[in-house]
N, C-alpha and C positions, 0 to 999 in steps of 0.2 A: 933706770931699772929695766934689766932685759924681761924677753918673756916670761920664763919659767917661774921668776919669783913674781913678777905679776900675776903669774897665773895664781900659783899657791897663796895671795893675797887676797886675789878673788876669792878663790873657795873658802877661805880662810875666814873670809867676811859676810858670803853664803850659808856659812854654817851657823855662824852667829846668830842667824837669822835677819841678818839685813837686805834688805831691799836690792833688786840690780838699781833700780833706776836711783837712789840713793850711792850707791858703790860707784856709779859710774857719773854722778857730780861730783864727788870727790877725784877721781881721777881727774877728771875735766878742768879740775884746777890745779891740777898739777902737771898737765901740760900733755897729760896720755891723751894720745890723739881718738877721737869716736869711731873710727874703723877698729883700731887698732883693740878697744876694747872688746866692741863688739865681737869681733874674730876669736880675741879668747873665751867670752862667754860662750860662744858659742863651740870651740874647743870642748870646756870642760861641762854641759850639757849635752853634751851627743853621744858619749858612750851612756850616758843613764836613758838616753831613749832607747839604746839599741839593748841593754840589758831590761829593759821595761818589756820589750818587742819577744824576747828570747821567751822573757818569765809569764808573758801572755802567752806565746807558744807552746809552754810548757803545762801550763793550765788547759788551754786547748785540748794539746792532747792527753794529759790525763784524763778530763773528760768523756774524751770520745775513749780508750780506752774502758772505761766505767762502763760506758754509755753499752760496747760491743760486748761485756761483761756481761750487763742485764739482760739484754736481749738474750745472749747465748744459753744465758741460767733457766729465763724464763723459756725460751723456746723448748729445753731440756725436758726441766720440772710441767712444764704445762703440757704441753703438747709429745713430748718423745717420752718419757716416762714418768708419769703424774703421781706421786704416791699417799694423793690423799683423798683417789678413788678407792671405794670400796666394795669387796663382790656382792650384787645379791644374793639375797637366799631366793631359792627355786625347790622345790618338791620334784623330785626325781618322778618322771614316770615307768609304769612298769611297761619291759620289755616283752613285747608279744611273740608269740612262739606259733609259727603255721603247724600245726599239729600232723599235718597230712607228709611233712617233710623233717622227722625227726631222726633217722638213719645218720649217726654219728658214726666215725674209727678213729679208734687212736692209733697208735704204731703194731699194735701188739691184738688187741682186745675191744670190744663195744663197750662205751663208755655212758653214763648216766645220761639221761636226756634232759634233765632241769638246765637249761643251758642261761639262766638267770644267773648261774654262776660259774660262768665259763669264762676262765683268763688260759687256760692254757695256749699260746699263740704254735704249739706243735698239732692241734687238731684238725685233721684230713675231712674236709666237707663232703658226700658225697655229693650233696647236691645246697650250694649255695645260695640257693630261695629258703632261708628257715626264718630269717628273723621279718618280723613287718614293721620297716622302718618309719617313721612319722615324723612331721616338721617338730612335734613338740620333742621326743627323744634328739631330735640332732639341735636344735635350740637348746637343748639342756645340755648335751656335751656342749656344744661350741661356748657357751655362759663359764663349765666347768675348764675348758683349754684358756680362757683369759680372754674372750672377748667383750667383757667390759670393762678392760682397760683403752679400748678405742674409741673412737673421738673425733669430730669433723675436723678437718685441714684449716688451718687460718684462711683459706679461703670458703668456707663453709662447706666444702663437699665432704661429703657423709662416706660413712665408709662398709664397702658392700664385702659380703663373702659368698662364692657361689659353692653351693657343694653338689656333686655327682654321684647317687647312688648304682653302677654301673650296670649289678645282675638285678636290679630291680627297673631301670628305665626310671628313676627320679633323679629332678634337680630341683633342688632347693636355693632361693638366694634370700640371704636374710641381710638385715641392715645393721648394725652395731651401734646404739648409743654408750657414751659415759656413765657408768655403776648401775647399767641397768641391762635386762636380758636383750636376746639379739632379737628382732622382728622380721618376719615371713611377709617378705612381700614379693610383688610382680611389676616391679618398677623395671624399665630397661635401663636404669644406670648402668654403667659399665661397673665389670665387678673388679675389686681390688688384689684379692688370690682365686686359686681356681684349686677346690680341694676332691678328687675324684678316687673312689675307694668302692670295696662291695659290703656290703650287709654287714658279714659275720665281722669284719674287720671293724664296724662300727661296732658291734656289741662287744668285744673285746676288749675295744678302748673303755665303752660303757658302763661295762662290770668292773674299772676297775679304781678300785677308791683310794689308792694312796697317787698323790698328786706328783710327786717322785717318778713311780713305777708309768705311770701312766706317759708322762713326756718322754721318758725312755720307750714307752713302746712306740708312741709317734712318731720317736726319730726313728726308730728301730724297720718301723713299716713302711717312709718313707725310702731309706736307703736301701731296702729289699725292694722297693718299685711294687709294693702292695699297695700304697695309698701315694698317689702324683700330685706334688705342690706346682703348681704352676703361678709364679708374682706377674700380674698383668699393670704392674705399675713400675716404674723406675723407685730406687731405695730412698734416694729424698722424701717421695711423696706417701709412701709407703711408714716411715719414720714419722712425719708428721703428725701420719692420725693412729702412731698408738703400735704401730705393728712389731717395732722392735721387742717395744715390751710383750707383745702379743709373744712372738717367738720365743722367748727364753721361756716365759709360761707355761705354753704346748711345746716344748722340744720340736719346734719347728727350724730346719737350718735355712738360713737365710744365703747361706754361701751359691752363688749364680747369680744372683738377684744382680740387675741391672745396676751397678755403683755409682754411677755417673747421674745428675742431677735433668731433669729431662730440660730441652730446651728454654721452655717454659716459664723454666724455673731457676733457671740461670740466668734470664734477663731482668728479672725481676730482682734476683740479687746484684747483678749487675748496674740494673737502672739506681736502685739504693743509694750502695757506694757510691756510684759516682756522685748524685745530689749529695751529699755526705762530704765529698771531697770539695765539691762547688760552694758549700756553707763555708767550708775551712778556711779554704784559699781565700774568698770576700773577706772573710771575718778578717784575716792578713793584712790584705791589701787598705781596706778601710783605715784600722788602725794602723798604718806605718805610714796615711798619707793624711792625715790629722797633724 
């Protein structure tokens, strides 16, 4: 009997479910020599290892695709845009008015001095000392622009905003938790944007209540160079705790912003992967040498 049909014999008696060590005393007495078997057993066993090997591999990497799936979803949904924070409610404070500096113009004419409801953003200041800005008023905008959509970093750093009141000599840096207002404090954390603007340009944003209009005016004062965004972070780290969403919220544009993931933070992704690739490879090696 040549090989071929020996072989098809084998399998043939494999499938039946008999025994090799059985299949091959029968051989033994008919004169197939014990290499000779063995050699084909061994023939028709080796592609099922190596399609075992494949369909392990293929398992593998489904996995690990799933696996870079989750992460990416959660890192998304948790950390870069969460949407099952939600804003607090705050009581608006009233905006004070220096009394001794109410001299408005408009284009034309002297215009009302109740400037509790002043949106006009074409209003000529003679003199930009009128509003008395306060951490509670800019705590309330910054609550009303989306900063309780921010959020510590997976590595717990907390996320800072410093703001510059410029004709007034104030700086305020507050801290940003999750669904709750921002906090005034006097930490030196390094701050995360650097938001620098005068008074009246605060009150303007402040008066004004549709959530629309008002990110339109941010962007609007931003790109006239009335109000300076400065990102003192690279956009990875920035994206993490929340700022993306932040920006769309406040019509803040994010275009300058640092793209590039800082050093830091490349290694750490870096370091990952690779253990990620070193699990893979073992996982391989182990079973192909079983």
């Amino acid at each position: 009997m040549d090989d071929e049909k020996l072989k098809d014999y084998i399998a043939k008696q494999l499938f039946l479910s008999r025994s090799f060590l059985d299949i091959k005393s029968e051989l033994l007495n008919y004169g197939v020599s014990e290499e000779k078997i063995n050699r084909l057993f061994y023939e028709l066993t080796q592609p099922k290892k190596k399609r075992s090997i494949l369909k392990y591999l293929l398992i593998i990497l489904i996995v690990f695709i799933l696996f870079i799936v989750a992460v990416v979803a959660y890192i998304y949904f948790y950390y870069i845009s969460n949407p099952f924070i939600s804003k607090p409610i705050a009581e608006k404070p009233e905006l004070i008015v220096n009394s001794s500096l109410l001299n408005i113009i408009s284009d034309n004419n002297l215009i009302n001095s109740n400037l509790n409801n002043a949106t006009d953003q074409n209003i000529t200041l003679k003199s930009k000392k009128i509003f008395i800005i306060s951490p509670k008023h800019v705590a309330y905008l910054l609550n009303e622009l989306g900063t309780w959509k921010l959020h510590n970093s997976p590595t717990g750093e907390h996320p800072f905003i410093r703001i510059l009141i410029n004709d007034q000599n104030q700086e305020f840096l507050f801290m940003a938790k999750s669904g709750e207002l921002p906090i005034l404090t006097d930490s030196n954390a390094p701050s995360d944007i650097l938001l620098e603007l005068d008074s009246n340009i605060v009150a303007l944003i402040y008066n004004e209540s549709s959530k629309q209009k008002r990110s339109e005016m941010v962007r609007g004062f931003i790109n006239s160079g009335d109000i300076k965004f400065t990102a003192l972070k690279d956009l990875s780290t920035l994206a993490l705790k929340g700022y993306v969403d932040l920006a769309k919220e406040a019509g803040i544009p994010l275009t300058g912003v640092n793209m590039s993931p800082s050093k830091e933070s490349f290694n750490k992704i870096y370091i990952i992967f690779f253990i990620l690739i070193v699990i893979l490879i073992y996982s391989l090696l182990k079973k192909k040498l079983k």
